[in-house]
C-alpha positions as protocol buffer text, in pm:
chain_id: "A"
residue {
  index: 1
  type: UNK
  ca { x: 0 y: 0 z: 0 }
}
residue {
  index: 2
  type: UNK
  ca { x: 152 y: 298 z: -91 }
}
residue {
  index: 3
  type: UNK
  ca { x: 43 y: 695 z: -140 }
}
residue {
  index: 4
  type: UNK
  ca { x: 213 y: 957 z: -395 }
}
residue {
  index: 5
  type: UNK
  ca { x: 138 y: 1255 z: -537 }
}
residue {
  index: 6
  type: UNK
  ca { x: 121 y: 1290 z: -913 }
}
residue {
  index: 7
  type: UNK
  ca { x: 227 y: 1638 z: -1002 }
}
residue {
  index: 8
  type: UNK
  ca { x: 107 y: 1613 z: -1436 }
}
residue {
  index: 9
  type: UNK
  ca { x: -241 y: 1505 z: -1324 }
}
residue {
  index: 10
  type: UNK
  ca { x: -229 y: 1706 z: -979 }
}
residue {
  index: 11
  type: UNK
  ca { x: -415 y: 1390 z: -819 }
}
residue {
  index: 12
  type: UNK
  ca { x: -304 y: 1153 z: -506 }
}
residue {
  index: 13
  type: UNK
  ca { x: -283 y: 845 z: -612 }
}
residue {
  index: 14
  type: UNK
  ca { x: -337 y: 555 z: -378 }
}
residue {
  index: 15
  type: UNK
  ca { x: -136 y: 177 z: -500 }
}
residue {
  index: 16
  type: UNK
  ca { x: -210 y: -156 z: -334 }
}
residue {
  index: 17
  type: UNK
  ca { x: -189 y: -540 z: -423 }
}
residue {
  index: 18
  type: UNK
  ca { x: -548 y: -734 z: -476 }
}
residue {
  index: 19
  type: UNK
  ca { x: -561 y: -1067 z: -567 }
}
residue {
  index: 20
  type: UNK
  ca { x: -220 y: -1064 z: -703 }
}
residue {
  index: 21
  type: UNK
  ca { x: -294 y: -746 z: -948 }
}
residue {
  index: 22
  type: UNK
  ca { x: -152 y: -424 z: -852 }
}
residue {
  index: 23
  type: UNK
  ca { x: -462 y: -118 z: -812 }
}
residue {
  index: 24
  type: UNK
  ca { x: -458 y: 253 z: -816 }
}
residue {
  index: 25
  type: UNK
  ca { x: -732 y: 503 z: -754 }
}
residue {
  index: 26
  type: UNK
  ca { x: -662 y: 855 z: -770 }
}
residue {
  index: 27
  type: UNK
  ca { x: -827 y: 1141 z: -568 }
}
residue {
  index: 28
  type: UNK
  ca { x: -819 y: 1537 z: -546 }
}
residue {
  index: 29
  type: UNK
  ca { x: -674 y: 1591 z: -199 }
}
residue {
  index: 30
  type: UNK
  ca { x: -460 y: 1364 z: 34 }
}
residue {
  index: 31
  type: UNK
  ca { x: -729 y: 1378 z: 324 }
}
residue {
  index: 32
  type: UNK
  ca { x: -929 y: 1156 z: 67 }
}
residue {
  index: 33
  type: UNK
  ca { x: -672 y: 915 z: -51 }
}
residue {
  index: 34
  type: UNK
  ca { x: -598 y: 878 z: 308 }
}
residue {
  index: 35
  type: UNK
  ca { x: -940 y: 760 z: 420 }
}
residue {
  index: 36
  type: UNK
  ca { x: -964 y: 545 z: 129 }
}
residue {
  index: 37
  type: UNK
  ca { x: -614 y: 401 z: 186 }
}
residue {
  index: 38
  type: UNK
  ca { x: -722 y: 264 z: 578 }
}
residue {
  index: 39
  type: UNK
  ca { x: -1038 y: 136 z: 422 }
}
residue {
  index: 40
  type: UNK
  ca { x: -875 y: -81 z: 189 }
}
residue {
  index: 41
  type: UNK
  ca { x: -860 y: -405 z: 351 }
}
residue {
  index: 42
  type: UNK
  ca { x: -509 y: -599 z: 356 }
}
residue {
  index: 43
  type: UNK
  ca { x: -468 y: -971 z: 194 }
}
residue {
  index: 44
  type: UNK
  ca { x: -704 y: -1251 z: 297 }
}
residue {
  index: 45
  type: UNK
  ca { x: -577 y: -1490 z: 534 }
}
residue {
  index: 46
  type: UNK
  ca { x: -466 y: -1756 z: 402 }
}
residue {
  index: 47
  type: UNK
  ca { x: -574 y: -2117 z: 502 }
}
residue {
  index: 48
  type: UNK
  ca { x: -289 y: -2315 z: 744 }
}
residue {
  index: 49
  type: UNK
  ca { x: -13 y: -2534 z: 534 }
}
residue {
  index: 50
  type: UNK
  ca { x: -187 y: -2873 z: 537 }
}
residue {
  index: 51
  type: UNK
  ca { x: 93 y: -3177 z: 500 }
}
residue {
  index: 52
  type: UNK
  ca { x: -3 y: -3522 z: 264 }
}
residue {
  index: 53
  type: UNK
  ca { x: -170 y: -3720 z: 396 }
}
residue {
  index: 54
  type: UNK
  ca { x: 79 y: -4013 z: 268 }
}
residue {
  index: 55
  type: UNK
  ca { x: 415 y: -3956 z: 139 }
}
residue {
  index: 56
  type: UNK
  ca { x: 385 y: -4098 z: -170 }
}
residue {
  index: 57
  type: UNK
  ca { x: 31 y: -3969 z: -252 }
}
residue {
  index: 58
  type: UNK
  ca { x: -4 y: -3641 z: -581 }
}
residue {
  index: 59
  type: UNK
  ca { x: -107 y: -3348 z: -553 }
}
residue {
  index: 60
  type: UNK
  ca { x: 55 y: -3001 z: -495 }
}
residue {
  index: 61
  type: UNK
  ca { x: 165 y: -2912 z: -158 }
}
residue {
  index: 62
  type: UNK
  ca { x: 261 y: -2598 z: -8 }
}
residue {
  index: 63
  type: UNK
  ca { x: 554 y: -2556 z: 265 }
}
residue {
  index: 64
  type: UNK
  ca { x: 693 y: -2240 z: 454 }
}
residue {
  index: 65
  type: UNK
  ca { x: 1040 y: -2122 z: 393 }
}
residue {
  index: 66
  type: UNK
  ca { x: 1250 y: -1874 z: 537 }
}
residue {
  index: 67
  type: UNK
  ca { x: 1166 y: -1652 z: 183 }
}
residue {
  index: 68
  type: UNK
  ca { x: 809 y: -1731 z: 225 }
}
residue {
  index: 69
  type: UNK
  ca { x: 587 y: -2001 z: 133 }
}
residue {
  index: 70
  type: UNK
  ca { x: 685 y: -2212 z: -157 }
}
residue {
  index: 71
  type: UNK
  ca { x: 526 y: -2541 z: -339 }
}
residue {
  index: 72
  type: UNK
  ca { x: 548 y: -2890 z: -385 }
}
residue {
  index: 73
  type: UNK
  ca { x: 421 y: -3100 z: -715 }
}
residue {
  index: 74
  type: UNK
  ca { x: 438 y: -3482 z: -621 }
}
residue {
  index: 75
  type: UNK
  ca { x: 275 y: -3715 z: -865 }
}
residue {
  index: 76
  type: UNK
  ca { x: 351 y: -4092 z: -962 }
}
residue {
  index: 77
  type: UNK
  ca { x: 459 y: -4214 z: -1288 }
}
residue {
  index: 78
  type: UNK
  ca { x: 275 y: -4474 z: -1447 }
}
residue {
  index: 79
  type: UNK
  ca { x: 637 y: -4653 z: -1427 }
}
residue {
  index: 80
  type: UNK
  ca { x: 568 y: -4651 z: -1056 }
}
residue {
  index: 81
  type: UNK
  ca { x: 818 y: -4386 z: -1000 }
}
């Protein structure tokens, strides 16, 4: 979430992530831009990691690193591999 003043259109301009898209809105004063900015909620919470339930089972996983969360694509060959 970020506020800045664009001085060519003489507007505040308000930035913040949704849904993994970046949005702007612009407004006339900063007072405004403000009051919009608080009422812009942050992300969703996202669900807790859930593990396999067997370790040889497919599907896509996701585990926490110390970057941030990352995923895991298991799936079994029709070798058996």
């Amino acid at each position: 979430m970020s506020i800045d003043y664009e001085q060519h259109r003489r507007r505040h301009r308000v930035r913040w992530r949704e849904e993994h898209r970046q949005r702007s809105r612009r407004f006339k004063t900063q007072e405004e831009a403000g009051r919009f900015a608080s009422s812009v909620s942050g992300p969703p919470a996202q669900p807790p990691l859930e593990e396999p339930t067997a370790p040889d089972c497919g599907g896509v996983y996701a585990y926490k690193t110390s970057e941030g969360r990352r995923w895991r694509f298991a799936f079994r060959h029709q070798t058996g591999r």
